[in-house]
C-alpha positions in Angstrom: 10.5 93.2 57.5 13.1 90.6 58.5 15.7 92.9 57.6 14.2 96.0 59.5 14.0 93.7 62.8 17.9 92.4 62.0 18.4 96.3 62.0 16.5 97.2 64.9 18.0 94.4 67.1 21.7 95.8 66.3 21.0 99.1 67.2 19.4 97.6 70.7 22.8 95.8 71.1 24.8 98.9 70.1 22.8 101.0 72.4 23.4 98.4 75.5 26.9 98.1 74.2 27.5 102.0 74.7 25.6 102.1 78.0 27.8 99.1 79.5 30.6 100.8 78.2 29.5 104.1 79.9 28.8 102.1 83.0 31.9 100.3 83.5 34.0 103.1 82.9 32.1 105.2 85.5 33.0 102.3 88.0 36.9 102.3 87.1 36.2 106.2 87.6 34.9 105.5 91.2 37.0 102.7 92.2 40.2 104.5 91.1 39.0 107.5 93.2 38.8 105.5 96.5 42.0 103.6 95.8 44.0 106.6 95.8 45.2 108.3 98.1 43.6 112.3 98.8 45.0 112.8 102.1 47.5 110.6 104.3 46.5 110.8 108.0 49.4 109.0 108.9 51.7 110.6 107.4 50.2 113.9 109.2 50.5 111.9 112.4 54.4 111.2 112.2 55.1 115.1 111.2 52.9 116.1 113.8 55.1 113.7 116.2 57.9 115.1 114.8 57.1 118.3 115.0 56.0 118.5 118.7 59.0 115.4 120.0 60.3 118.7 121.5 57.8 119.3 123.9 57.5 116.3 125.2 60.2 116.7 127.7 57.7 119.2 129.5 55.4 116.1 129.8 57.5 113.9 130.8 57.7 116.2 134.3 54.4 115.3 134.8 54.6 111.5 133.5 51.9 112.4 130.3 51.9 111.4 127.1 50.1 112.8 124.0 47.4 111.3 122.4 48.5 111.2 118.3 46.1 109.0 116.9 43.5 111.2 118.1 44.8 114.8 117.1 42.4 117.8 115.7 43.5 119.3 112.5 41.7 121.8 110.5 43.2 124.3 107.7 41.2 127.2 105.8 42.7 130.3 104.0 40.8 133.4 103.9 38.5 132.7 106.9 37.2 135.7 108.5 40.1 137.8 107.0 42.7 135.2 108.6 44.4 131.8 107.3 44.5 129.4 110.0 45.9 125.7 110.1 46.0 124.1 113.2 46.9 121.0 115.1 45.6 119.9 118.6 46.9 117.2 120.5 45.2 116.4 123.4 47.1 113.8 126.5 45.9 110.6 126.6 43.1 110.0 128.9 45.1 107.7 131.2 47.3 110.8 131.7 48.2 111.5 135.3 47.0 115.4 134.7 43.6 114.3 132.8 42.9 111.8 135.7 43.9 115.2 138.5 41.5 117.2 135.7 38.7 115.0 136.2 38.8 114.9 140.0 36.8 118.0 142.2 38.4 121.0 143.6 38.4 119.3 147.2 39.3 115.8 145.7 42.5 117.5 143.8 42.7 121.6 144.2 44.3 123.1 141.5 46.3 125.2 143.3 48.9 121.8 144.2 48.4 120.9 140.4 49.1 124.1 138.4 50.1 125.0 135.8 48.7 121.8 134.5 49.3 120.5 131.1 46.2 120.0 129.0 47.2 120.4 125.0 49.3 121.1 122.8 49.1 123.2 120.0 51.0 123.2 116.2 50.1 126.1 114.1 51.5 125.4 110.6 51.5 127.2 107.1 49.5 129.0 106.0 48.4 130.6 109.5 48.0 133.9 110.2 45.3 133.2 113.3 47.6 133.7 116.3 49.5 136.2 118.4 53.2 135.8 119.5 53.4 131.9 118.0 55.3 131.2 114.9 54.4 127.9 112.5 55.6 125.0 112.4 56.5 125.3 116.4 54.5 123.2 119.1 53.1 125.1 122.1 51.8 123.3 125.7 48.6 124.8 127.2 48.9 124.8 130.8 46.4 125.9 133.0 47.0 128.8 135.9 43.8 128.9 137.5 40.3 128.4 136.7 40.1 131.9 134.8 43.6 131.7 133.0 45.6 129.8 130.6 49.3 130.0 129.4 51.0 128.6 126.1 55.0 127.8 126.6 57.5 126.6 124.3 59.4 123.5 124.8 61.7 125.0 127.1 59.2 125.5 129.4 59.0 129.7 128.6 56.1 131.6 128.9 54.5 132.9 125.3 51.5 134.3 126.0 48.4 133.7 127.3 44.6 132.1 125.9 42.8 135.3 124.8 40.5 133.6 127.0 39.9 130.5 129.5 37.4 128.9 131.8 36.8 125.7 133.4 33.7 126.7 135.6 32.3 122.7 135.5 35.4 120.9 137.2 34.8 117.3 138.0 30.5 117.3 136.7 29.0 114.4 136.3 27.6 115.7 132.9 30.5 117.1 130.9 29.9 118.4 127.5 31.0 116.5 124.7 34.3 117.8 123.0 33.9 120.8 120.4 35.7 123.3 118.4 35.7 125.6 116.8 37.6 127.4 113.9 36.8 131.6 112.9 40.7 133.1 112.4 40.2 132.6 116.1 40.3 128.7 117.6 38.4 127.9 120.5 37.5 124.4 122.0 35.9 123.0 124.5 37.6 119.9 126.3 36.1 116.9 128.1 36.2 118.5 131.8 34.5 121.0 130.8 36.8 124.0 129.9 36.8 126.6 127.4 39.8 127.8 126.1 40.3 130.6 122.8 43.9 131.7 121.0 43.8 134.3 117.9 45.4 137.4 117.0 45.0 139.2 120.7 48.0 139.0 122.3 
């Protein structure tokens, strides 16, 4: 009997022994995952200011400055029959064309501030989403008029226009939150309240 419990209690502490094992290497497992590194956002941020330090002579017209730490990316292959990887930078919200933005038509009409700089957008490989705009190349939305939209390069040259714009809310008191949205066909919706769309129409 003494013998059978001897027995019994080593297979308890064999059984524990395996389980602890089991345990702790399930925890290197998990800490080794979080300590290493699956995607580096800065490193995304300095390409991305690489990438667009071009453009920023456009903004410096206007005395605005892009907002970096904050920049939209999103990448997908094969969605809705088109790959699309995008970057959005939006201007920092102490820009002097955010602050015009956020003012009313008869604080600030649009007709002394156009075309106003609102974005800029970085398509980059793989991307088949867009019309006219080749990868890897930065792009500055500027708005026209409350119904249209124009992307131009760093020199300043027209490209094409949104497939579709419109900032109908100027200066609300109630502005939507930001969205956006990704289909082979990017669309977002900014803080004063305007909606702008760029895919494969040209």
């Amino acid at each position: 009997m003494k013998r059978r419990n001897v027995i019994v209690m080593a297979l308890a502490l064999a059984a524990l022994g395996v389980l602890a094992g089991c345990f702790l290497q399930q925890n290197s497992d998990s800490t080794s995952m979080k300590s290493s590194t699956v995607f580096d956002r800065q490193a995304l941020i300095d390409r991305v200011k690489e990438r667009c330090a071009p453009i920023e002579a456009l903004l410096d017209e206007t005395g605005d400055t892009l907002d970096y730490d904050n920049l939209r990316f999103f990448t997908s292959t094969g969605l809705n029959g088109a790959d699309e990887t995008v970057v959005s930078v939006f201007l920092t919200v102490d820009s002097p064309s955010v602050q015009a933005a956020l003012l009313t038509e008869q604080e600030s009409p649009l007709a002394d501030l156009a075309p106003l700089p609102i974005c800029v957008l970085l398509p980059l490989e793989p991307c088949t989403s867009f019309h006219s705009l080749e990868n890897g190349v930065p792009y500055l939305y500027r708005i026209l008029s409350y119904e249209q939209a124009e992307l131009v390069n760093a020199e300043g040259e027209f490209v094409r226009y949104s497939s579709s714009f419109s900032w109908e809310h100027r200066g609300t008191d109630t502005p939507e939150p930001e969205w956006h949205q990704y289909l082979g066909n990017y669309k977002f919706h900014f803080f004063t309240c305007g909606t702008i769309s760029t895919n494969q129409s040209p």
